[in-house]
N, C-alpha and C positions, 0 to 999 in steps of 0.2 A: 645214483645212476638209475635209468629207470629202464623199461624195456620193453618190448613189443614182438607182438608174432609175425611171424613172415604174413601170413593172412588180411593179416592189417596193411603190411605193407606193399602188397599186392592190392589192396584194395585203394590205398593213396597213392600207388603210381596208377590203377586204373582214370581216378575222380580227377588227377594235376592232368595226367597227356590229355585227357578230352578237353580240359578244362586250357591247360597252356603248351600243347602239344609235348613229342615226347622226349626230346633233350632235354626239357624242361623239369620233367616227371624222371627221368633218368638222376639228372644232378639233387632233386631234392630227396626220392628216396636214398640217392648216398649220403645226401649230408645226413639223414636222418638214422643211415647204419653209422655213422660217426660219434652219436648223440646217446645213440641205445644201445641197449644189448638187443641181440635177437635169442628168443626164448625157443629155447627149442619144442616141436610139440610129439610129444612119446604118445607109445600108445595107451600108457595110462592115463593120458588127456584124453584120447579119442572115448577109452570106456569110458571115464569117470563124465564125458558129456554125453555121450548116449544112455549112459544109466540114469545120469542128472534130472532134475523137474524141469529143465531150460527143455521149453518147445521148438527153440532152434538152436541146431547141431552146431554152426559155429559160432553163435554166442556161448553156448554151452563149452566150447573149445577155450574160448577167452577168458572162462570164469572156471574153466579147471586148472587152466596156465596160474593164473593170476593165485587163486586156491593154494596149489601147488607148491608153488616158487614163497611164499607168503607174501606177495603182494601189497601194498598199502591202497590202493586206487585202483580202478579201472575207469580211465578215459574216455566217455562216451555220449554221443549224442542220444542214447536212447538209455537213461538210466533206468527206466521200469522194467528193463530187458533183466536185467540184473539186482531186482530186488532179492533176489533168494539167495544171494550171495553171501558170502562170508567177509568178501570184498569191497568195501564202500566205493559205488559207484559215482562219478562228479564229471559233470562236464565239461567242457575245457575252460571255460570264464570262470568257474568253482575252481577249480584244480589251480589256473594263472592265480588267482585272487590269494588261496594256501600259500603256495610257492613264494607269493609277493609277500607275504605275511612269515615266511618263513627262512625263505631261501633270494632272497633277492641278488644277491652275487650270482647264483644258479641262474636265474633270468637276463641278466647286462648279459652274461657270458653268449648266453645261447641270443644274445640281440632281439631280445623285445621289452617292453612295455606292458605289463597287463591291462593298463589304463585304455591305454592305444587299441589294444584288440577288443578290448570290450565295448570301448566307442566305435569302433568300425564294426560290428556287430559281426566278428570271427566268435565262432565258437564250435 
């Protein structure tokens, strides 16, 4: 199971409504509470990313959750964000590619292809 911050998902219902307005952005952040857990963020996330070397506070958040919870991944298009991490950061073409290499029933399930999205250059 994997999991995500509210933060995140505030930030992919921002990028879907502008992107496919916002029933749109409504239905997929639920499918995506269906999918994950939501991590909660204490406030020993908040210190442990303000004490952190991460220069931004909510990447800093992402990589204390992740820290935290013990984490395998963190998901992201900006993996230099999170070099200091304890966390191996992979972005989503990396992470599908794992998963397909690992977990391929976890992918039919959740209806993709990593082939597909990598050709369609999702990432």
């Amino acid at each position: 199971m994997g999991f995500v911050t509210s933060g995140s998902l505030k930030d992919a219902y921002y990028v879907l409504s502008k992107q496919y307005g916002e029933p749109a952005a409504r239905a997929a952040v639920h499918h995506l509470m269906g999918l994950l857990i939501v991590a909660p963020t204490s406030t020993e996330d908040c210190l442990m990313s303000l004490e952190s070397n991460e220069p931004d506070f909510e990447d800093g958040l992402i990589r204390a959750c992740a820290e935290l919870n013990d984490m395998d991944f963190i998901i992201t298009r900006d993996e230099a964000a999170f070099r200091k991490s304890k966390v191996r950061a992979v972005d989503c073409a990396e992470y599908l590619s794992i998963c397909d290499e690992t977990d391929a029933d976890l992918l039919a399930r959740l209806g993709f292809s990593p082939n597909a999205l990598v050709q369609n250059g999702a990432q």
